[in-house]
N, C-alpha and C positions, 0 to 999 in steps of 0.2 A: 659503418653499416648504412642500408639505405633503403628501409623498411616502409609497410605498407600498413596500417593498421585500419580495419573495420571495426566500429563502438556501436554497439546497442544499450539503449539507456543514458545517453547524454544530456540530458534532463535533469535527471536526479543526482542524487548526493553524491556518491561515489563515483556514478559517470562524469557528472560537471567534471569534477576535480581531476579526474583521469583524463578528461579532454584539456583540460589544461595544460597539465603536464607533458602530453604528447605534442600538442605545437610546439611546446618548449624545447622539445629534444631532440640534438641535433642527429638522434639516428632514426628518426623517421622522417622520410621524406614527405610525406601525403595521411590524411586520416579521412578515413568515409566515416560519414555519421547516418544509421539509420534511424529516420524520424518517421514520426506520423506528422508534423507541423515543424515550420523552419525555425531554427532557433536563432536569435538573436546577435549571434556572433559571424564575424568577418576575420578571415583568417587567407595566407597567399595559401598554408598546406590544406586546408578544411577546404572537404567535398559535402555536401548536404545531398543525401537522398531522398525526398519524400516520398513516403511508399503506405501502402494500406496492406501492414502485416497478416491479414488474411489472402492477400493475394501476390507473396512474393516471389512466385514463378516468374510474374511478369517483369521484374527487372532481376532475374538469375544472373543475365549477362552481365551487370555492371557491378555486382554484390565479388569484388573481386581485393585480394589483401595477401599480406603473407602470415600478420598475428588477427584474430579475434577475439575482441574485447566483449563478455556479456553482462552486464550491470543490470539489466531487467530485473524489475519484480515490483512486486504490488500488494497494497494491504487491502483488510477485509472491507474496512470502512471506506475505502477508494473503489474497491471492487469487492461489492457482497454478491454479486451473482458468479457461484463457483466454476462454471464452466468457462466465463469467460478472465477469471483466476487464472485457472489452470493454461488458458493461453499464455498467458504473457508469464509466466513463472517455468513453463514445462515448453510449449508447443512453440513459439517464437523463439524460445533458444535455440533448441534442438533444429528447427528447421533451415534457420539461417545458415548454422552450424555444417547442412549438410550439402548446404547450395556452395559454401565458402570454400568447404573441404575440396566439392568438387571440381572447382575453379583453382585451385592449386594450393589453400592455404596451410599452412602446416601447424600452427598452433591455436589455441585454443583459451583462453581465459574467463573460467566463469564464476561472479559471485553468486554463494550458496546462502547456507546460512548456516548458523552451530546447531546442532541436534538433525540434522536432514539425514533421512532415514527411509529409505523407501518402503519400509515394513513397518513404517511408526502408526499407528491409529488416528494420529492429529492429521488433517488435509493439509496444515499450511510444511509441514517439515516431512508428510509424504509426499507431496509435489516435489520440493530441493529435492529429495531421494533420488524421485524417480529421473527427476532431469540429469541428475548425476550420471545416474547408473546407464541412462540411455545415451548419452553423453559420450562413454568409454566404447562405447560399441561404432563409433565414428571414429575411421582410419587415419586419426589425426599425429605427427609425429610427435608432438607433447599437447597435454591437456594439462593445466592448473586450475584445481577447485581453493575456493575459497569460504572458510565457516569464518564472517566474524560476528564476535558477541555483537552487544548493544554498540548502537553507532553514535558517535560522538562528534552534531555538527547541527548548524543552522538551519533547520528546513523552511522551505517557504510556508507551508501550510502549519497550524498552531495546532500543538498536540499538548496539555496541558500534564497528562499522565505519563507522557515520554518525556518530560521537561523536568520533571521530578523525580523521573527515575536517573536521568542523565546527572543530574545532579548528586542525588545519591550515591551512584558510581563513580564519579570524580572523588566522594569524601572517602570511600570502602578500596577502591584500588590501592593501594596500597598496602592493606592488610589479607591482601590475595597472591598468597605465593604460593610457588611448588605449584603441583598438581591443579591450584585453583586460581593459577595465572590465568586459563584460557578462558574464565568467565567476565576478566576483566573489560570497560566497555572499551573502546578503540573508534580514535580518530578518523573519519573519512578520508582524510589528508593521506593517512597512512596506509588506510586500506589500496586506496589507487597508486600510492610509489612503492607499493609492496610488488605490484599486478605489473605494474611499468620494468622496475629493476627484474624480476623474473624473468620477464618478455624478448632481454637484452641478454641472459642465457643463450647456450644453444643444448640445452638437456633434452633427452626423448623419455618419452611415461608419461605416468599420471601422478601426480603433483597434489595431496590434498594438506593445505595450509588451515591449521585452527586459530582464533587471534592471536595467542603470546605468538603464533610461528611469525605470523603476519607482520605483527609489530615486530619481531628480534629481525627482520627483512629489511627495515626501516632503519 
């Protein structure tokens, strides 16, 4: 294979790690990374685009792949003004989504979350809804959604309450079977060689992955 891959979100947990995986692998040749600021890595396949995602008309023409990678998203406490939430969880997927499709891409991968619901009453899992749901309605030849539980990984920034719960779930996984496998939390590592091995398919639809699916992928 000889594959093209655009990543949104290579920054963060899941994207780092997915971008790593991808220089790694000998079937893709090239990976666009879209950024707001360059990031720190040098690579012969890594293309960096800096771009100001409220205005990505302006480089439509170079936003060009055959899989798309969406790792985006953002918390309340990183971003407590909702509107500009709702960008980067809803309005920056979807849009890239539609500039990428248009330029020839055929697939689709996006992290959601577990409970995303577009009719939920909560903002942060009616946003994953609605990006879902808006999502399928873009002519893509396969889409993979992805719900994982709690993420299990070192982040840069210190969350003292998510360090406790990470914790917690390391000691309870286990005692979560059947039915109550998919609240188990799940490695970032996994999450992105789940997204990867997928991408190396050639299946057409819509693909929604809940963790145990994610991990048994792995």
């Amino acid at each position: 294979m000889d594959k093209k891959a655009i990543l949104l979100g290579a920054s963060g947990l899941i994207g780092g790690s997915l971008l790593k995986q991808l220089l790694e692998c000998p079937d893709y040749s090239g990976v666009l990374v879209l950024v707001r600021k360059k990031l720190d890595v040098e690579h012969p396949k890594l293309k960096q685009l800096v771009l100001d995602f409220d205005n990505l008309s302006a480089h439509a023409s170079e936003i060009k792949g055959d899989v798309v990678f969406c790792c985006l998203g953002t918390t309340k406490s990183k971003t407590p003004d909702a509107a500009q939430y709702r960008k980067i969880d809803y309005q920056y997927p979807l849009d890239v989504a539609a500039i990428a499709q248009a330029n020839g891409a055929e697939h689709y991968h996006l992290v959601s979350s577990m409970g995303a619901n577009a009719d939920s009453s909560i903002f942060y899992t009616r946003t994953k809804g609605e990006a879902e749901r808006d999502l399928k309605a873009i002519p893509f030849k396969s889409i993979y959604i992805y719900r994982p539980s709690l993420l299990d990984g070192e982040r840069k920034e210190s969350r003292f309450a998510e360090k406790v719960m990470i914790s917690v779930m390391r000691f309870i996984n286990p005692i979560l079977t059947g039915k109550l496998k998919k609240y188990r939390s799940i490695k970032i590592e996994k999450v992105a060689a789940a997204m990867l091995k997928e991408s190396l398919t050639n299946k057409e639809g819509v693909f929604i992955h809940l963790s145990d699916q994610i991990e048994a992928l792995t």
